[in-house]
C-alpha positions as a printed NumPy array, in Angstrom:
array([[ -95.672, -226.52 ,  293.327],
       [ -99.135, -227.394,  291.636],
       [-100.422, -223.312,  292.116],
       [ -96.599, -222.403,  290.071],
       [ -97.354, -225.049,  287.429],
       [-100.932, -223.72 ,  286.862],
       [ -99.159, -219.69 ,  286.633],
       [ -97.   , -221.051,  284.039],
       [ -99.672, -222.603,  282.098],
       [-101.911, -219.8  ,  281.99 ],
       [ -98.906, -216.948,  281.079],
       [ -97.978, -219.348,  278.192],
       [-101.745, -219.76 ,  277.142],
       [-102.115, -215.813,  277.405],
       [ -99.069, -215.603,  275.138],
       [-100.273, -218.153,  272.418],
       [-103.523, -215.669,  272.273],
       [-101.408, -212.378,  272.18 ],
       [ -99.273, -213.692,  269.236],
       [-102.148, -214.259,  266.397],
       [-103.714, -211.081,  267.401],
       [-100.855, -209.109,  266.708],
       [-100.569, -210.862,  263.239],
       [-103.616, -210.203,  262.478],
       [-103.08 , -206.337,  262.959],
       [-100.351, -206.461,  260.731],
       [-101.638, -208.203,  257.925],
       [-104.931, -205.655,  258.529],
       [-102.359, -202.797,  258.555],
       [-100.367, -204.169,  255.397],
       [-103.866, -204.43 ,  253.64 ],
       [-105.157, -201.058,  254.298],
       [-101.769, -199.531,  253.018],
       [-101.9  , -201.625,  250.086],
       [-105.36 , -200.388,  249.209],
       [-104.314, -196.782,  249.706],
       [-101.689, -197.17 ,  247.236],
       [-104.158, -198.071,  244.974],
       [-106.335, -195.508,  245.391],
       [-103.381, -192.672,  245.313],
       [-101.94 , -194.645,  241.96 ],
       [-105.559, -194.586,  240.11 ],
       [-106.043, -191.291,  241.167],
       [-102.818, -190.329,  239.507],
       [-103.255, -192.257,  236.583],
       [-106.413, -190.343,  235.704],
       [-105.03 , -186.626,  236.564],
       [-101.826, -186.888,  234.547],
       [-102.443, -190.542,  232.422],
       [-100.117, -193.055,  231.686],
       [ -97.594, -191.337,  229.259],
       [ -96.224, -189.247,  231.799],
       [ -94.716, -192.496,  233.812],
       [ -92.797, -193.697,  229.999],
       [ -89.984, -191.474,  229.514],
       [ -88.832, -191.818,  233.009],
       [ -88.478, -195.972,  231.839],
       [ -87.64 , -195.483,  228.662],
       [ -83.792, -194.568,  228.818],
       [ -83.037, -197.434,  230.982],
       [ -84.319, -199.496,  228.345],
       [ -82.619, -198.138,  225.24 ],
       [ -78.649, -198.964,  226.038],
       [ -79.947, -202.66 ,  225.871],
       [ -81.434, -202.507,  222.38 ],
       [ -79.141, -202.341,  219.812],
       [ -80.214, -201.003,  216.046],
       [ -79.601, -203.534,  212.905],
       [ -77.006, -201.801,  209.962],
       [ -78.808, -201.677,  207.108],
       [ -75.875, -199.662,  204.824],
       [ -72.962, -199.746,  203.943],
       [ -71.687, -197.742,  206.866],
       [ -69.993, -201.101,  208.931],
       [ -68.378, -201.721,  205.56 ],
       [ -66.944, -198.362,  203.582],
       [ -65.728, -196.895,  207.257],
       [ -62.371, -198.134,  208.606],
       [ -62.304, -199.366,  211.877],
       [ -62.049, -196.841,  214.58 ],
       [ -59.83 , -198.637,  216.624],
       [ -56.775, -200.846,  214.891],
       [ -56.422, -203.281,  218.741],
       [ -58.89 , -205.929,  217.908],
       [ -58.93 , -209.502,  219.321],
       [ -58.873, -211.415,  216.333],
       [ -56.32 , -214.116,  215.595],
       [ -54.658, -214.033,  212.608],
       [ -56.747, -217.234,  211.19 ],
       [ -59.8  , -214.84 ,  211.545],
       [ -58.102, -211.85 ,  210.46 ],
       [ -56.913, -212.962,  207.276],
       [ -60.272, -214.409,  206.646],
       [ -61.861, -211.133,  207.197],
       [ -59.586, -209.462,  205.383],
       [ -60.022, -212.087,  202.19 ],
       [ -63.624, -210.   ,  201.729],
       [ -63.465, -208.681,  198.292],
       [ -66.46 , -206.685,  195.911],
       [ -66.777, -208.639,  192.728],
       [ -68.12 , -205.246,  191.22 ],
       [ -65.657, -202.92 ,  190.194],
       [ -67.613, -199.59 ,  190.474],
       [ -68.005, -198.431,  194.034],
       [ -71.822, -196.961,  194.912],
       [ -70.119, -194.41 ,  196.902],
       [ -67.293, -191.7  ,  196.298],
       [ -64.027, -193.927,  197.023],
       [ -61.21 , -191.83 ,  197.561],
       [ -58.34 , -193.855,  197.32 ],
       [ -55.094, -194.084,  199.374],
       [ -51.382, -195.367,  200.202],
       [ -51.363, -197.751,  203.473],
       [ -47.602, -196.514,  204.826],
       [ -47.133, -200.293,  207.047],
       [ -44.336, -199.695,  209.52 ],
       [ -42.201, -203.367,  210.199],
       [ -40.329, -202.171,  213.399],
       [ -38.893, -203.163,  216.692],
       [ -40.195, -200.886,  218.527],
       [ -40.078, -197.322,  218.367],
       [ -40.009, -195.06 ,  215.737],
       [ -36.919, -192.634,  215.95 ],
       [ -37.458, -190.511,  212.388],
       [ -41.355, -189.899,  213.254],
       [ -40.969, -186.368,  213.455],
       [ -39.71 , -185.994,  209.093],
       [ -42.584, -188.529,  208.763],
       [ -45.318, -186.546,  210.629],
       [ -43.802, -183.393,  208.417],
       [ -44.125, -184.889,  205.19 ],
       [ -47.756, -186.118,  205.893],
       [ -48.527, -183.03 ,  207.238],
       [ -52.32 , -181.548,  205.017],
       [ -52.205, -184.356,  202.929],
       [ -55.001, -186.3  ,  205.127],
       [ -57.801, -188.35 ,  203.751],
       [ -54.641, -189.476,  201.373],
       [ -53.085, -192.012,  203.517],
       [ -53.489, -194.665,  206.401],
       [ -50.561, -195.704,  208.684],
       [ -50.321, -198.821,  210.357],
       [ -46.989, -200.243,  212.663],
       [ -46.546, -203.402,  214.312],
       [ -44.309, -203.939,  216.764],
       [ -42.177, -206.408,  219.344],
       [ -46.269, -207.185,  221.106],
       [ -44.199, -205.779,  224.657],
       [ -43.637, -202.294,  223.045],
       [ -46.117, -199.586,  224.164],
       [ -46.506, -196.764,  222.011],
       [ -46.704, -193.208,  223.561],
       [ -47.483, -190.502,  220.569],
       [ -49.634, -187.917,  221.739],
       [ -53.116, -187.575,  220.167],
       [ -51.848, -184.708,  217.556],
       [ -49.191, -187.502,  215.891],
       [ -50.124, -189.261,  212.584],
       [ -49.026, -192.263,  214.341],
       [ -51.371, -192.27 ,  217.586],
       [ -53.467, -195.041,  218.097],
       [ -51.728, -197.006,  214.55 ],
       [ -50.368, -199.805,  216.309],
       [ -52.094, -202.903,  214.877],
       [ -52.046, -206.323,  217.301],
       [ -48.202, -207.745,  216.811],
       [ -46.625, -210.814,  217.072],
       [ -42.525, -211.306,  217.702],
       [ -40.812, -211.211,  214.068],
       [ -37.744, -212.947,  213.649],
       [ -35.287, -211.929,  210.566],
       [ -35.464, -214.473,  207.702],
       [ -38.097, -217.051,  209.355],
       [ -41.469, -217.056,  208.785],
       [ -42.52 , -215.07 ,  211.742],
       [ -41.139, -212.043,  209.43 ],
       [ -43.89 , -212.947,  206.785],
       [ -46.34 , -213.811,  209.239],
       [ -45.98 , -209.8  ,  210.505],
       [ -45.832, -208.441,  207.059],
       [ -49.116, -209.912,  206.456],
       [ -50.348, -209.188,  209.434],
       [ -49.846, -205.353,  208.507],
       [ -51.35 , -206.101,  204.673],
       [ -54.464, -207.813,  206.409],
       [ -55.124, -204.878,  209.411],
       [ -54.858, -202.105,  206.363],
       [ -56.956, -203.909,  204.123],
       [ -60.16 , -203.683,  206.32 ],
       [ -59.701, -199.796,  204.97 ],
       [ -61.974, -199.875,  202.029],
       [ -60.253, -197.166,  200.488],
       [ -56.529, -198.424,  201.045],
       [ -55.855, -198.786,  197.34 ],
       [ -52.013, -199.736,  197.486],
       [ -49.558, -201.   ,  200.315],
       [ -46.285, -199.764,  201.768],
       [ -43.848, -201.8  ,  203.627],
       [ -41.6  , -200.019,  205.253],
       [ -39.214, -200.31 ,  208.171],
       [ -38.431, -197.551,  211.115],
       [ -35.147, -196.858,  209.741],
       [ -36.638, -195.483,  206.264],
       [ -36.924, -191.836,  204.942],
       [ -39.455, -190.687,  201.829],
       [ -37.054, -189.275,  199.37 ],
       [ -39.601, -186.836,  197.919],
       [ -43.168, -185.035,  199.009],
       [ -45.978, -186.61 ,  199.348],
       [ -48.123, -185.498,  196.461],
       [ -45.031, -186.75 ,  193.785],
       [ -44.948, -190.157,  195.859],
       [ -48.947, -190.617,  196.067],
       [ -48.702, -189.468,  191.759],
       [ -45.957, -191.944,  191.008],
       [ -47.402, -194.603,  192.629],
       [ -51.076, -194.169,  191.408],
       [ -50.091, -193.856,  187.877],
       [ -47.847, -196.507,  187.804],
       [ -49.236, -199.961,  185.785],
       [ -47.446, -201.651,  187.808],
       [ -46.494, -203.107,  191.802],
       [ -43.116, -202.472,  192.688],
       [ -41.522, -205.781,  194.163],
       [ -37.662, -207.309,  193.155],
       [ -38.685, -210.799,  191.91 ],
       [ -35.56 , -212.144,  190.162],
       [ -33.761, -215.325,  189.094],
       [ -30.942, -215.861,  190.893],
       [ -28.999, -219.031,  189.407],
       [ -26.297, -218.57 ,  192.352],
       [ -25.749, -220.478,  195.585],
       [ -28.502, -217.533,  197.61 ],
       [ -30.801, -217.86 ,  194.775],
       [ -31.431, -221.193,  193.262],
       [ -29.035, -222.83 ,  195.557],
       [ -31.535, -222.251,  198.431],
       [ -34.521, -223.939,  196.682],
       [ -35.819, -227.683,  197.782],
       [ -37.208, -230.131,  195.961],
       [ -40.01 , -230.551,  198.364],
       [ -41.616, -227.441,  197.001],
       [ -42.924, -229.68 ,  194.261],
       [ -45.54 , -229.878,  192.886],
       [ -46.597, -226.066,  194.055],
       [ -42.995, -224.651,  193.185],
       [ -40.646, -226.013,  190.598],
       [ -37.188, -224.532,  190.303],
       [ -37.867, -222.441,  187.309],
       [ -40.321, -220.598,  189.237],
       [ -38.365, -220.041,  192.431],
       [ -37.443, -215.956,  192.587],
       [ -35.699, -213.909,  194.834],
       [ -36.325, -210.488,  195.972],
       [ -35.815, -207.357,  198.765],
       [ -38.732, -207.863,  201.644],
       [ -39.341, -204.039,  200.903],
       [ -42.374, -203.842,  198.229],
       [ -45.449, -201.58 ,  197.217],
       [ -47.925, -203.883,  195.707],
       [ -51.873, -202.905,  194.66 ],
       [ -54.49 , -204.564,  196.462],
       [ -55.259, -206.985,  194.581],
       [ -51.697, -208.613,  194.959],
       [ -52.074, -207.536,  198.785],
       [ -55.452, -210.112,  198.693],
       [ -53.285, -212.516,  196.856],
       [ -50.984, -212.572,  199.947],
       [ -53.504, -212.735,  202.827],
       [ -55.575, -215.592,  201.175],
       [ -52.627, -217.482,  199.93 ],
       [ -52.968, -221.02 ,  201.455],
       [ -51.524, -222.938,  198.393],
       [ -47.842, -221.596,  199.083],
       [ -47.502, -221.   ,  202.634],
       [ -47.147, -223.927,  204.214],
       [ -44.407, -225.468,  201.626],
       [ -42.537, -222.233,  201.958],
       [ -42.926, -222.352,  206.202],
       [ -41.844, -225.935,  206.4  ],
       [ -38.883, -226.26 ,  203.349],
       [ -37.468, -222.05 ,  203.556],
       [ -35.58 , -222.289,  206.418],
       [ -32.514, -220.343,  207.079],
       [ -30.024, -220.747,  205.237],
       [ -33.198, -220.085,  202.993],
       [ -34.134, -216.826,  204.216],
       [ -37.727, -216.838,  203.426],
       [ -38.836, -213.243,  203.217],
       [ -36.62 , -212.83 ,  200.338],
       [ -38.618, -215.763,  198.282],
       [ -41.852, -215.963,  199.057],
       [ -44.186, -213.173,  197.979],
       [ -41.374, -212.797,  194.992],
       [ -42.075, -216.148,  194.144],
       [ -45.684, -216.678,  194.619],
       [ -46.699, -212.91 ,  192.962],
       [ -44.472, -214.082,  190.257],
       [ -46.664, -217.35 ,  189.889],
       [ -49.896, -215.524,  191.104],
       [ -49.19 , -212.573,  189.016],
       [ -46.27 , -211.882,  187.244],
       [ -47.042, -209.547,  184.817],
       [ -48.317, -206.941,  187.334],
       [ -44.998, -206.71 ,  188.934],
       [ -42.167, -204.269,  188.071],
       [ -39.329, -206.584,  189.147],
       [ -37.78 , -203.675,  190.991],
       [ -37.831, -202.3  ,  194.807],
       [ -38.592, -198.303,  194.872],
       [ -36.78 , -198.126,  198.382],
       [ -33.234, -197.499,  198.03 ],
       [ -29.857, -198.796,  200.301],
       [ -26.244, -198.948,  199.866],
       [ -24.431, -202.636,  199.345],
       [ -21.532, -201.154,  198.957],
       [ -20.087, -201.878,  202.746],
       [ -20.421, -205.318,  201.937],
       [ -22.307, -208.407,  204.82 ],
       [ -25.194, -209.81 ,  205.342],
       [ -27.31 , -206.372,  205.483],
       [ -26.904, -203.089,  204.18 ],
       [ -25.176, -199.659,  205.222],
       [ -26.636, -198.167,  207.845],
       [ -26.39 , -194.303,  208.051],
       [ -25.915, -192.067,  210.959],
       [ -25.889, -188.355,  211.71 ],
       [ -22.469, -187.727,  210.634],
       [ -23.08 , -189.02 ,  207.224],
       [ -26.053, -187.101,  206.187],
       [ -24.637, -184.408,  203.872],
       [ -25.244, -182.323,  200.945],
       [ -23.062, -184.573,  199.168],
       [ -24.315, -187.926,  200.772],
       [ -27.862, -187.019,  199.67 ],
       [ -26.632, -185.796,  196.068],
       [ -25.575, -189.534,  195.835],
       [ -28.835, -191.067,  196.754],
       [ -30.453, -189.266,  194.145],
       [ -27.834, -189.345,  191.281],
       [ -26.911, -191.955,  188.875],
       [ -29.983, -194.159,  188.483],
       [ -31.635, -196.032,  185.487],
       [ -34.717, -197.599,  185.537],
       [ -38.55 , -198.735,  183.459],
       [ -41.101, -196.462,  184.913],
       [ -44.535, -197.676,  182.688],
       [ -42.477, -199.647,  180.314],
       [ -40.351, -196.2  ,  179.632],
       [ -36.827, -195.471,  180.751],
       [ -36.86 , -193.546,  184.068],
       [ -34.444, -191.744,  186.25 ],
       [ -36.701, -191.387,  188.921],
       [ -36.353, -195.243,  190.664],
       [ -36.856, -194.915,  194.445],
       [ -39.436, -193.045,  196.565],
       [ -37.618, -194.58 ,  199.966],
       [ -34.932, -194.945,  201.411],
       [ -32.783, -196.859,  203.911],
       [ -30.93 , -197.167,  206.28 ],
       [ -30.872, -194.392,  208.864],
       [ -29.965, -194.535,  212.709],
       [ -31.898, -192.111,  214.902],
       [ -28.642, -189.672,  214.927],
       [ -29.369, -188.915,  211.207],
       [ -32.494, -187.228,  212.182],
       [ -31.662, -183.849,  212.807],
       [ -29.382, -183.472,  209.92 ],
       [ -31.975, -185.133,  207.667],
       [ -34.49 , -182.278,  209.221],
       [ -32.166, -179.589,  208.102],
       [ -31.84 , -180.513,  204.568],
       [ -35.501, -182.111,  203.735],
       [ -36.282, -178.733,  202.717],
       [ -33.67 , -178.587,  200.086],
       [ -33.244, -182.365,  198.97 ],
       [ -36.563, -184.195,  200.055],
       [ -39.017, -181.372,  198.983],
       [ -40.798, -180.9  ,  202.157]])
């Protein structure tokens, strides 16, 4: 027993003395590899020098480091994609921006911001993507939509990649206002949008483009209906809690479909005077996207607006909305009628020519509509 105890003790002693020595060789061995790394890295150093190591760094460095704007570039170029992630509250602020000096330093071509209200899709794109068609650097086009609706229009449309971030719009509550600003606010961070269209997917230009882009640019005026209506949908809708901001002799009435300037389209995305009164007393039965921007532009503005809509429809059928047109009643005769029989002030002077739009037309009406643009539409 005593002659196994002292075997054990010595193999354990012989191990304890094994063990350091074997560290020691490889911190030796770490040490001499260390040094020849040294001597290969100086030697390199003074063949080819330092420079030759940089560029090989140098690209992974430069995603990180990101250059500082100084022109106008940010500003004068529209944004290259219309999805952003800003809430309204910030859009609208953003959009407020205005120059306070009237000359641009830059050539400033400017343009017609075509502002689609729709559901969803747009069934009379094809006559729209025909009458735009080599008339570009003219014209911006913006849509908003039910937020669930994906658009699909290949890259060669007018419309692809136009959808602007949307919001569910509800017919005569505020919602509807809330997405027709929405659209003025998205186009207006186009420097060079100079004047605003809303229309809806169911409308048709009733001429080319280059007589619509002249009659609108020449005009002195915004086209918007913005009339006193003393009867029960008119006056009869108004509150006395619009006080003090709104007194009955102000109140106006008007169709939602307008072309306004942009200085009336900054007067509607900064407005915070008139909004809430008309989002908390203009409920249904006050339909409130027939009375605000009348009202407030008329307050705001009223001697820049032409108290007339250039987008025409047919009352006629009587209801709550207008005619709506499909495929079998688009004919020769039909679109004799829209053109025929009008009156109007065009720059203070009497006019025949009164609407540049029309409305409203199912998605059966296209291919009849196709057929006789030629003839009747001009394009």
């Amino acid at each position: 027993m005593e002659e196994g105890k002292d075997s054990t003790v010595l193999s354990r002693t012989s191990q304890s003395r094994v063990l350091p020595q074997r560290l020691l060789q490889l911190l030796v061995l770490f040490l001499v590899l260390c040094f020849a790394f040294f001597v290969v890295s100086v030697y390199t150093i003074r063949r080819f020098g330092v420079q030759s190591f940089v560029p090989a760094i140098r690209p992974t460095l430069q995603p990180c480091i990101r250059e500082e704007r100084n022109n106008l570039d940010s500003w004068i170029k529209p944004p290259s994609n219309l999805m952003h992630k800003m809430s309204d509250k910030e859009l609208l602020w953003r959009a407020s921006f205005m120059p306070r000096i009237k000359n641009y330093p830059f050539k400033r071509i400017p343009k017609i911001a075509f502002m689609f209200l729709t559901k969803g899709p747009l069934p009379l794109a094809p006559l729209w993507e025909r009458f735009f068609k080599g008339h570009e650097g003219l014209y911006s086009i913006y849509f908003h939509s039910l937020p669930s609706f994906q658009a699909d229009f290949p890259s060669s449309s007018v419309f692809y990649k136009r959808q602007i971030p949307s919001q569910v719009a509800e017919w005569g509550k505020m919602s509807m206002c809330d997405a027709e600003r929405r659209l003025l606010a998205n186009a207006l961070l186009d420097i060079s949008n100079e004047w605003f269209v809303l229309l809806s997917e169911s409308c048709i230009p009733l001429y080319n483009f280059s007589i619509i882009y002249n009659y609108i640019k020449r005009s002195k005026y915004s086209f918007l209906g913005a009339f006193d209506d003393p009867g029960p949908h008119g006056r009869g809708r108004y509150s006395e809690k619009m006080l003090p901001e709104v007194n009955i002799t102000q109140w106006r009435k008007g169709s939602q479909w307008f072309e306004i300037n942009r200085k009336l389209a900054l007067y509607i995305v900064e407005d915070m005077k008139f909004y809430p009164k008309f989002a908390e007393f203009c409920r249904p039965a006050c339909y409130v996207d027939e009375h605000y921007f009348p009202t407030m532009l008329t307050i705001q503005a009223g001697k820049l607006l032409a108290n007339r809509s250039i987008t025409w429809v047919d009352w006629s059928r009587g209801g709550a909305h207008p005619a709506t047109f499909g495929g079998a009643d688009i004919t020769e005769e039909f679109m004799k009628r829209i053109f025929e029989g009008h009156n109007c002030l065009y720059n203070d002077q009497p006019s025949s020519y009164c609407f540049l739009f029309a409305r409203k037309f199912a998605p059966s009406a296209l291919e009849p509509l196709f057929l006789l643009a030629p003839k009747f539409l001009g394009f």
